[in-house]
DRENVEX-21353 format. One record per atom (N, C-alpha, C, CB): z, x, y; residue in three letters; atom name. Coordinates in nm, 2 decimals, padded with zeros to 4 digits. Glycine has a CB too. Layout:
z	x	y	residu	atome
Z	X	Y	ala	CA
...
This chain:
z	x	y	residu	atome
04.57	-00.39	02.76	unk	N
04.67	-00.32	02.67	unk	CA
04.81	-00.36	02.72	unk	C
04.64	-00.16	02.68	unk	CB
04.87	-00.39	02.61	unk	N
05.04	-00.44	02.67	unk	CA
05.14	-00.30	02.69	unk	C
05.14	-00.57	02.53	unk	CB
05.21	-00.37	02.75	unk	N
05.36	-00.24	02.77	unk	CA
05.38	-00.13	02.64	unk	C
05.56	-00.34	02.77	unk	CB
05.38	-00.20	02.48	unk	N
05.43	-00.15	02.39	unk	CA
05.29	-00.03	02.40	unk	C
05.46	-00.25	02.28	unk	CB
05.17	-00.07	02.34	unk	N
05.08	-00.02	02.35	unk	CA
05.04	00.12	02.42	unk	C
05.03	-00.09	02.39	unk	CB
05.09	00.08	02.59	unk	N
05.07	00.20	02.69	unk	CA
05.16	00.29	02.63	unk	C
05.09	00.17	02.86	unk	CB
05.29	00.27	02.62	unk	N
05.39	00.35	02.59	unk	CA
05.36	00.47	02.43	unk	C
05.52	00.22	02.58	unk	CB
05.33	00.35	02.40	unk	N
05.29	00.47	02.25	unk	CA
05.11	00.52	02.30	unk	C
05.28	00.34	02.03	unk	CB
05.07	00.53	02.35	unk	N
04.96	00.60	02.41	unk	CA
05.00	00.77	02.49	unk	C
04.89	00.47	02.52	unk	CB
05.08	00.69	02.60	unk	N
05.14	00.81	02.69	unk	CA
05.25	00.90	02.55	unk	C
05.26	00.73	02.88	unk	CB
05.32	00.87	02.48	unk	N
05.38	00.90	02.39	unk	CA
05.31	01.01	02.32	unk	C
05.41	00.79	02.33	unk	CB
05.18	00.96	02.26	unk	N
05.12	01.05	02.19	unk	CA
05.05	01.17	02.21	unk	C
05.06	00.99	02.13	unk	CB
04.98	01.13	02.39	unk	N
04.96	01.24	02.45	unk	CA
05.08	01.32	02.55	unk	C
04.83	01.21	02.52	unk	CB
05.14	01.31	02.56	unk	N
05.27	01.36	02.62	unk	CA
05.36	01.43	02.55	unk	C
05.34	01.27	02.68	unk	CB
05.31	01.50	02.44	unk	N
05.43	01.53	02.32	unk	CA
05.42	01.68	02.28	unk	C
05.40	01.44	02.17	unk	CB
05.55	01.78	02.36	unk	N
05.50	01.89	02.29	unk	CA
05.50	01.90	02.20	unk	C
05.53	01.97	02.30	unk	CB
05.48	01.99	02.13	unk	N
05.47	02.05	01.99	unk	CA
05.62	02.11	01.95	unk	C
05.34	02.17	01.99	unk	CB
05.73	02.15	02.03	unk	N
05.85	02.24	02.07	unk	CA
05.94	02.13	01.98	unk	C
05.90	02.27	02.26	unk	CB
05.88	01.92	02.03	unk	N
05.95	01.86	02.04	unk	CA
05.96	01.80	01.83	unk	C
05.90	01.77	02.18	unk	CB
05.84	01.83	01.76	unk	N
05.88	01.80	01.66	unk	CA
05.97	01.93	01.57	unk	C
05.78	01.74	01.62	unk	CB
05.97	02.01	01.59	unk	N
06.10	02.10	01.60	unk	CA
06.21	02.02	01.56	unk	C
06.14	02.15	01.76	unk	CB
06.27	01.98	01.71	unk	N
06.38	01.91	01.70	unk	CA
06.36	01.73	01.65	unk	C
06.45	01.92	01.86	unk	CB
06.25	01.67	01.59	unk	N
06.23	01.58	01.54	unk	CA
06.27	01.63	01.39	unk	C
06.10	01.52	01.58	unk	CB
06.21	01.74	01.35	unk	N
06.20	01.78	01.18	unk	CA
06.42	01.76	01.18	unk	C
06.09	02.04	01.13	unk	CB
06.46	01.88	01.28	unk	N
06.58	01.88	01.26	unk	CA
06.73	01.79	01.28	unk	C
06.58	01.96	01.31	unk	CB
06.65	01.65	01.37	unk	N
06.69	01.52	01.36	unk	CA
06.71	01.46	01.23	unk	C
06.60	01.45	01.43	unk	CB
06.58	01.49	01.17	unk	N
06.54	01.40	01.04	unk	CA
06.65	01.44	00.96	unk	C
06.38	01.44	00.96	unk	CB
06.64	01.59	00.93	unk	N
06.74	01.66	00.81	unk	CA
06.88	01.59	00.84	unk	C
06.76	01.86	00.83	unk	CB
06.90	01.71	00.95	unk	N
07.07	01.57	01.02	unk	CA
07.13	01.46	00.96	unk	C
07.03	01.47	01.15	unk	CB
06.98	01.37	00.98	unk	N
07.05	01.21	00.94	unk	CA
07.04	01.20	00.74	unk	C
06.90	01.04	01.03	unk	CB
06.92	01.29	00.75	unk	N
06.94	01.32	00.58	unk	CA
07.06	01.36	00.54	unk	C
06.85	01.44	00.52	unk	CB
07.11	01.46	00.56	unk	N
07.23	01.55	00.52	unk	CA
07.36	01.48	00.53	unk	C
07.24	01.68	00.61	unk	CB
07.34	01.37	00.67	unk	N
07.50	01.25	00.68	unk	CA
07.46	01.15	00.61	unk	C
07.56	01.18	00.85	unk	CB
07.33	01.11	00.57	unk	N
07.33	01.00	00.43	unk	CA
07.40	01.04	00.32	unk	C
07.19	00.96	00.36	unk	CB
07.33	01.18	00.27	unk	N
07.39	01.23	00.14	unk	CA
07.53	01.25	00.12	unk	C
07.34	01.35	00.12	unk	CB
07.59	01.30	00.28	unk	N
07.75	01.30	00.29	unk	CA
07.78	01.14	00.28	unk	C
07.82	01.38	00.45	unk	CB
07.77	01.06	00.31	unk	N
07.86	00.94	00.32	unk	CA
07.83	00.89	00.20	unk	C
07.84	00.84	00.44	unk	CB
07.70	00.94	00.10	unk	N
07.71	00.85	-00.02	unk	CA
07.76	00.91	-00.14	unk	C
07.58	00.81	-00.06	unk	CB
07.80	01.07	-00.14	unk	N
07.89	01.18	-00.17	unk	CA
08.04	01.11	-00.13	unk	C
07.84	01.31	-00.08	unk	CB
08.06	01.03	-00.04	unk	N
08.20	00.98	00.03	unk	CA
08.20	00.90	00.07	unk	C
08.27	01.03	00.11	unk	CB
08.21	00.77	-00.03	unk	N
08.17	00.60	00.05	unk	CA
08.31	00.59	00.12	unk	C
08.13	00.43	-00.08	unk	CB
08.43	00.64	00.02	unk	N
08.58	00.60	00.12	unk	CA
08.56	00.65	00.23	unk	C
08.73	00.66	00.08	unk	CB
08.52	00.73	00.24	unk	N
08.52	00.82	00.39	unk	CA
08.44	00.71	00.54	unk	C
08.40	00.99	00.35	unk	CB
08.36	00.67	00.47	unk	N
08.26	00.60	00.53	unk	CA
08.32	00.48	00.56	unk	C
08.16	00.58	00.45	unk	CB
08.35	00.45	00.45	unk	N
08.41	00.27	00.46	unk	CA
08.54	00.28	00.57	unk	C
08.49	00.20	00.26	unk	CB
08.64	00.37	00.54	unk	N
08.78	00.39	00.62	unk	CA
08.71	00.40	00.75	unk	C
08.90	00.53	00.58	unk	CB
08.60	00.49	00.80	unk	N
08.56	00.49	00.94	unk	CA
08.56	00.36	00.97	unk	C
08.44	00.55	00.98	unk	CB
08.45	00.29	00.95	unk	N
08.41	00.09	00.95	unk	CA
08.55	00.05	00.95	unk	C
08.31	00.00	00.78	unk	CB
08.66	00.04	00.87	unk	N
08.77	-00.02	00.85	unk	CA
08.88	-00.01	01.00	unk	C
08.83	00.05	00.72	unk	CB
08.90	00.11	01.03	unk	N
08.93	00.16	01.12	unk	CA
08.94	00.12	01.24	unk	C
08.90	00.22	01.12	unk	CB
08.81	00.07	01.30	unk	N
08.75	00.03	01.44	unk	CA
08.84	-00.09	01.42	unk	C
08.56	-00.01	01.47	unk	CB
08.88	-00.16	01.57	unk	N
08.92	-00.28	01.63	unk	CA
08.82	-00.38	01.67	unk	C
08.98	-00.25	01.74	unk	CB
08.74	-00.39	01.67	unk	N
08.60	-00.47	01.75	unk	CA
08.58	-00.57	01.66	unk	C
08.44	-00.39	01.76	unk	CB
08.50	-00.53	01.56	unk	N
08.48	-00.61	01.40	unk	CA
08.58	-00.67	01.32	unk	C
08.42	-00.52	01.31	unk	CB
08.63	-00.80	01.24	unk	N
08.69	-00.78	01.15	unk	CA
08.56	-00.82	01.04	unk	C
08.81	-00.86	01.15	unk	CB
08.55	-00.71	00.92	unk	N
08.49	-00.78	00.81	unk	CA
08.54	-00.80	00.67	unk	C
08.38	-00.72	00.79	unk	CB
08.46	-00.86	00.62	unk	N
08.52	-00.91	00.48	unk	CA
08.47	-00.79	00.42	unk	C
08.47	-01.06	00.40	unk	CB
08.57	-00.80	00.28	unk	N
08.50	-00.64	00.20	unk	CA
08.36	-00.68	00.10	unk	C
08.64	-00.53	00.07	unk	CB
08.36	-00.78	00.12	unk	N
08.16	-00.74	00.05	unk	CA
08.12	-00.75	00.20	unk	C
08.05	-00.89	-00.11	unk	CB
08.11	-00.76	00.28	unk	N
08.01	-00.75	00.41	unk	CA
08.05	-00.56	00.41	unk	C
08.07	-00.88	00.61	unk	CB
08.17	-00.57	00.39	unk	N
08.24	-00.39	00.43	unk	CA
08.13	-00.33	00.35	unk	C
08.43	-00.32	00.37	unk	CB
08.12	-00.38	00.22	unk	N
08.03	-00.23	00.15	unk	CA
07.93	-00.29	00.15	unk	C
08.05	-00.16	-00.01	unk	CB
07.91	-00.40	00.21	unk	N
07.74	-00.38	00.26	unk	CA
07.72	-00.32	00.36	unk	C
07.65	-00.50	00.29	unk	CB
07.78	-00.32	00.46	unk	N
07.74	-00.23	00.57	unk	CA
07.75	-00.06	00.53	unk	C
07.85	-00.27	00.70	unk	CB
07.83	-00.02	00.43	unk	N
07.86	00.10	00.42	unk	CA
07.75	00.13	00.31	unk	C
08.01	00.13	00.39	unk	CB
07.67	00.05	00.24	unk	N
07.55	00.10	00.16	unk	CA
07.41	00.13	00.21	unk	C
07.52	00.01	00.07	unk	CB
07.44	00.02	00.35	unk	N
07.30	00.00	00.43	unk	CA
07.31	00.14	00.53	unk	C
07.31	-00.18	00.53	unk	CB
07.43	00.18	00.58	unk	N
07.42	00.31	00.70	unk	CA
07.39	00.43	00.57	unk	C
07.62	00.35	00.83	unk	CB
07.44	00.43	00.44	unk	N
07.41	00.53	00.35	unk	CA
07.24	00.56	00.34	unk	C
07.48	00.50	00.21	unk	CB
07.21	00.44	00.29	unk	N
07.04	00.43	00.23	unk	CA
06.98	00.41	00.38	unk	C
06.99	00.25	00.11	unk	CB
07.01	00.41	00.49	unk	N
06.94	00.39	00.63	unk	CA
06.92	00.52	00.67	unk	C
07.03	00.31	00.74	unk	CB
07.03	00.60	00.64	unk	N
07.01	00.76	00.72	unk	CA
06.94	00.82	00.61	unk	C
07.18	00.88	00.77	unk	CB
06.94	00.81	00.47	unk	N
06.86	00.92	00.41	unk	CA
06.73	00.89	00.40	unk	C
06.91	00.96	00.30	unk	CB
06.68	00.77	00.40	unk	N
06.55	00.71	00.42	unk	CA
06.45	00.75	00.56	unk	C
06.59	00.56	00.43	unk	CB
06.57	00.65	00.66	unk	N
06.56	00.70	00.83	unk	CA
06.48	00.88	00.80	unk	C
06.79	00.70	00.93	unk	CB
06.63	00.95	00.78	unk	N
06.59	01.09	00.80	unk	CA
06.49	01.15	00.74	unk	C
06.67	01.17	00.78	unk	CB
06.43	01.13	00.62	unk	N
06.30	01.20	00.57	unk	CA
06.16	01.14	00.64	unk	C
06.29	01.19	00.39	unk	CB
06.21	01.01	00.65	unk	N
06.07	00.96	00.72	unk	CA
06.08	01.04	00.91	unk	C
06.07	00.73	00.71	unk	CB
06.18	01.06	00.95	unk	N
06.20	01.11	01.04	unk	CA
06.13	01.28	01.07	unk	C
06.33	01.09	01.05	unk	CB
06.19	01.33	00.93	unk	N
06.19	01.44	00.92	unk	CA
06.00	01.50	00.92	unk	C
06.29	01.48	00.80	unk	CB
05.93	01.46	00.80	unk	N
05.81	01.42	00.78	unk	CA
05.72	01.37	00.89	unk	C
05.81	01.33	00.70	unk	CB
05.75	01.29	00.98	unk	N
05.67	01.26	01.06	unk	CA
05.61	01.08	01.05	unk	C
05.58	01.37	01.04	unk	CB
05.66	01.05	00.96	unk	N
05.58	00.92	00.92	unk	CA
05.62	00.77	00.97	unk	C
05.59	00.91	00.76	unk	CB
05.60	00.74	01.02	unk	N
05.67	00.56	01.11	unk	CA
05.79	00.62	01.18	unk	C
05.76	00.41	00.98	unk	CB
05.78	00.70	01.23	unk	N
05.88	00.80	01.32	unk	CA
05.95	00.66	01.43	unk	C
05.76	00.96	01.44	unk	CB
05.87	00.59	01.49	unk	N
05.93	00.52	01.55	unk	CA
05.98	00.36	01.50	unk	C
05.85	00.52	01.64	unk	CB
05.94	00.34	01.40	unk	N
06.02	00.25	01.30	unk	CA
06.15	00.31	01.25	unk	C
05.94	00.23	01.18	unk	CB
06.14	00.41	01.20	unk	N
06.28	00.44	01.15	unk	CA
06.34	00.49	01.24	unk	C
06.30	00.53	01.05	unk	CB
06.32	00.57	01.36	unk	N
06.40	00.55	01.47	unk	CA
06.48	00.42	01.56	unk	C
06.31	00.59	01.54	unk	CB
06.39	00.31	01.50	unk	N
06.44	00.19	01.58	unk	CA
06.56	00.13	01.47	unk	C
06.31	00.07	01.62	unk	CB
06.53	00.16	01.36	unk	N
06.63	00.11	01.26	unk	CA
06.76	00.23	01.26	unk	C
06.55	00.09	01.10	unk	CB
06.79	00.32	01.32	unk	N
06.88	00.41	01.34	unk	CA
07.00	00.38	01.44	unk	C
06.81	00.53	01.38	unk	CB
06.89	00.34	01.53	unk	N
06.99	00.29	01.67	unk	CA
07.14	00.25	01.65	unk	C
06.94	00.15	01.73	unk	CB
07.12	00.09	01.58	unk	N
07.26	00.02	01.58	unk	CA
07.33	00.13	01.51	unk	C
07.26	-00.12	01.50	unk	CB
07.30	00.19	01.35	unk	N
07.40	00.29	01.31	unk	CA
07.47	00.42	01.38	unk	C
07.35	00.34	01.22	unk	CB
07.38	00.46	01.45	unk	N
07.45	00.57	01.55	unk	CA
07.50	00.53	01.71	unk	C
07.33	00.68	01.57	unk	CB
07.45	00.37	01.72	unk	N
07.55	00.33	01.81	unk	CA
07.67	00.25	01.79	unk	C
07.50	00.28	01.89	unk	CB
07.68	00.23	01.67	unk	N
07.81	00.19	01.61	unk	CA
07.86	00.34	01.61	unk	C
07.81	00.11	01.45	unk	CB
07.81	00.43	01.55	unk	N
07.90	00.53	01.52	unk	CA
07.97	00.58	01.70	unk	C
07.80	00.64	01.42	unk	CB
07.90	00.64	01.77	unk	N
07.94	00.66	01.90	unk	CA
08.01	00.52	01.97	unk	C
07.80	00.70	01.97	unk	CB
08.01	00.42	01.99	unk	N
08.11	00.29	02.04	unk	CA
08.22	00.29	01.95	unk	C
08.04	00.13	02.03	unk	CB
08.21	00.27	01.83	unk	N
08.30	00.23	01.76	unk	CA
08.40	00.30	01.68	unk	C
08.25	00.16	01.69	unk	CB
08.31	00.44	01.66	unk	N
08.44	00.55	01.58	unk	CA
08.48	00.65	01.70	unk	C
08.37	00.66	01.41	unk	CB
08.37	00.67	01.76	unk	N
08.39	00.78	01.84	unk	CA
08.45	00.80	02.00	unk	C
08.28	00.82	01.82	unk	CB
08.37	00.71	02.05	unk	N
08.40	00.75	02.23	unk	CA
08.53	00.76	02.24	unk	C
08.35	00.62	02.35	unk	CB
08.58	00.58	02.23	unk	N
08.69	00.58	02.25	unk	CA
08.84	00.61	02.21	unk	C
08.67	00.51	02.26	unk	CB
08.80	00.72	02.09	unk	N
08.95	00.76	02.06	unk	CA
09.00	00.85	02.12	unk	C
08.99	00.79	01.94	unk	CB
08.93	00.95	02.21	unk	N
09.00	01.03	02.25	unk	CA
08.95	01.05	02.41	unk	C
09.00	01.13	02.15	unk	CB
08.95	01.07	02.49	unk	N
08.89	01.11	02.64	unk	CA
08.77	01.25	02.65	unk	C
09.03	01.16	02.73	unk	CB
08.84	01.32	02.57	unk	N
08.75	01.42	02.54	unk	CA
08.73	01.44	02.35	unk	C
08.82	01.55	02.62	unk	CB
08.62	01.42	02.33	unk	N
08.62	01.41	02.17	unk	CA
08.50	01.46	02.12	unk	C
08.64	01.28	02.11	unk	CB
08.48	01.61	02.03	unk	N
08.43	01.70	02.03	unk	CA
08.33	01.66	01.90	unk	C
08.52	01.80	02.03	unk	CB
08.38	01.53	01.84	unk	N
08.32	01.46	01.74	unk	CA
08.16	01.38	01.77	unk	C
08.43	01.36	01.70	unk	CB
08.18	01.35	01.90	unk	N
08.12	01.23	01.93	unk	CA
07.99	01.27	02.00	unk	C
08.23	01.13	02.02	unk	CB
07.99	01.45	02.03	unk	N
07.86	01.50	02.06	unk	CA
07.73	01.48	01.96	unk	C
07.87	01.63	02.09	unk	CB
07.79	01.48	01.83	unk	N
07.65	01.50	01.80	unk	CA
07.55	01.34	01.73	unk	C
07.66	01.65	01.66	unk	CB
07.66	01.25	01.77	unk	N
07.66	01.11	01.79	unk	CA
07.55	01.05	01.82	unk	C
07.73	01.07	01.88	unk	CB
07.60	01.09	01.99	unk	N
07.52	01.13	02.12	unk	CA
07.40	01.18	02.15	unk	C
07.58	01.20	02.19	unk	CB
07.41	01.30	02.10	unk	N
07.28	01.37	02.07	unk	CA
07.18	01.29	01.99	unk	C
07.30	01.50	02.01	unk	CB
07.23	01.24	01.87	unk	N
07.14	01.18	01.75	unk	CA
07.07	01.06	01.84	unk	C
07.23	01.11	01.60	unk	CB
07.15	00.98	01.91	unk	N
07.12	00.89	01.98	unk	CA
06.99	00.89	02.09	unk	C
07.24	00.86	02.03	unk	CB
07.06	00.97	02.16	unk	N
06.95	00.98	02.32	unk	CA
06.82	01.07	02.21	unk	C
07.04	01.12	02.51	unk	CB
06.82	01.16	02.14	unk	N
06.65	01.19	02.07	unk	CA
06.61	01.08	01.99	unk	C
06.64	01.34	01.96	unk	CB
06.71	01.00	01.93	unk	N
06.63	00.84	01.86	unk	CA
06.53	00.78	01.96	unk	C
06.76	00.69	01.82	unk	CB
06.60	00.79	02.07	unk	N
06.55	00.71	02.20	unk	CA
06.46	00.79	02.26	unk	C
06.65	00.66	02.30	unk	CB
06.40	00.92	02.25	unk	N
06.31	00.97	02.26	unk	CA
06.21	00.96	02.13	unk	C
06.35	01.08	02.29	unk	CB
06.20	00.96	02.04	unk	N
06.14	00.94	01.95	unk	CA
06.08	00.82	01.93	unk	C
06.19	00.97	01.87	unk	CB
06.17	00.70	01.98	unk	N
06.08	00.59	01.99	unk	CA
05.98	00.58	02.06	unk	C
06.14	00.49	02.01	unk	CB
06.01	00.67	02.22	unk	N
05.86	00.68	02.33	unk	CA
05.77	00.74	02.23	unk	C
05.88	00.81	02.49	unk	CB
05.77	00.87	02.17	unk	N
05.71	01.01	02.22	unk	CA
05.64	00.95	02.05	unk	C
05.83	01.19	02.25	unk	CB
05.69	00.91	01.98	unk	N
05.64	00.89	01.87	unk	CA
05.64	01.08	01.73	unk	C
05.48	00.83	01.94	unk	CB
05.56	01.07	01.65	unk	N
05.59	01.18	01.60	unk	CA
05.52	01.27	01.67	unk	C
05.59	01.19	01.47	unk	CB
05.40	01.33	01.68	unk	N
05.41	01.41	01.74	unk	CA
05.26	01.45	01.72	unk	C
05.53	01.48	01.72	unk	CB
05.25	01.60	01.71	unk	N
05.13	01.69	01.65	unk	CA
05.13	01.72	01.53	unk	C
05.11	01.79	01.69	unk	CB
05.24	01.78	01.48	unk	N
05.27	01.85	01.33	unk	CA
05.35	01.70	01.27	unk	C
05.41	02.03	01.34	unk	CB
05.28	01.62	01.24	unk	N
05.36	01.50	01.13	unk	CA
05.24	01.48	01.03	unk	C
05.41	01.31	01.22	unk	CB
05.30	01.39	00.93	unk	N
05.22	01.32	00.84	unk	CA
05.15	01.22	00.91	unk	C
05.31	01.26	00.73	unk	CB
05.18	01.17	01.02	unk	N
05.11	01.08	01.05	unk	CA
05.00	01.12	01.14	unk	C
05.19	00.98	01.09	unk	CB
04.99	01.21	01.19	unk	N
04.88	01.26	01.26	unk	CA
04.79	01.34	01.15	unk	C
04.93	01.35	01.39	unk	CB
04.86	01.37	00.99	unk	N
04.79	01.46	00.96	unk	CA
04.69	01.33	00.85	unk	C
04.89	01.62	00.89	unk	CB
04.76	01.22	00.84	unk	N
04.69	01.11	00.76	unk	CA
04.57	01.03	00.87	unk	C
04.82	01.00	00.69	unk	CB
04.60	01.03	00.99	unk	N
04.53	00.97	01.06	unk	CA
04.39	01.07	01.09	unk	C
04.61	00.93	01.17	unk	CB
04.38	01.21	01.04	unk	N
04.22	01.30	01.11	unk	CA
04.20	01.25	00.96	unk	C
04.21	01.54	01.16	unk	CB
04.24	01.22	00.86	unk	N
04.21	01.21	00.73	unk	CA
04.08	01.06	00.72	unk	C
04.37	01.20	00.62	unk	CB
């Protein structure tokens, strides 16, 4: 059995039940900031625009600003549900670590913005271990 393998093994038996809780309320989260940023692409786009790191051209700009829209509200219901929990976890990453590097850390020393960044982040990265869980679609399609 390889690394990936073991890991989603210990994952699936290592998982409270407490933990898809906060998976269901992850999911919504990233649901609720898709719907906001596609409710407010300027809003979205001026963040991306903003950063120093990147220069982009504006069709790469609103491709990146369609792809973090359709990424979180996708990401989040499949999150939320239970279903490829660790697929759409892995496709979350770069967006919420752009968001934390690039809009957030560094503007301010202390920045009250950038917790729930952070948070989204380090449970993505639990969710890739732990997988979904007990209470998902995917455990409930797999006794099926």
């Amino acid at each position: 059995m390889n690394l990936v393998h073991k890991i989603e093994n210990w994952g699936d038996t290592h998982h409270p039940k407490i933990l898809d809780l906060v998976r269901i309320a992850l999911g919504v989260f990233l649901l609720l900031k898709g719907i906001a940023f596609m409710q407010n692409t300027a809003y979205l786009r001026h963040l991306i625009e903003d950063q120093d790191v990147v220069d982009l051209s504006p069709t790469l700009l609103m491709i990146l600003v369609y792809y973090v829209t359709f990424a979180h509200m996708v990401g989040g219901i499949l999150i939320a549900l239970g279903i490829y929990t660790r697929l759409a976890s892995i496709i979350q990453i770069p967006i919420v670590l752009g968001a934390v590097f690039l809009t957030s850390i560094f503007q301010e020393p202390i920045n009250t913005m950038a917790w729930p960044s952070i948070t989204a982040l380090i449970l993505l990265v639990i969710f890739i271990i732990l997988g979904s869980g007990p209470i998902s679609l995917d455990r409930y399609l797999a006794s099926e």
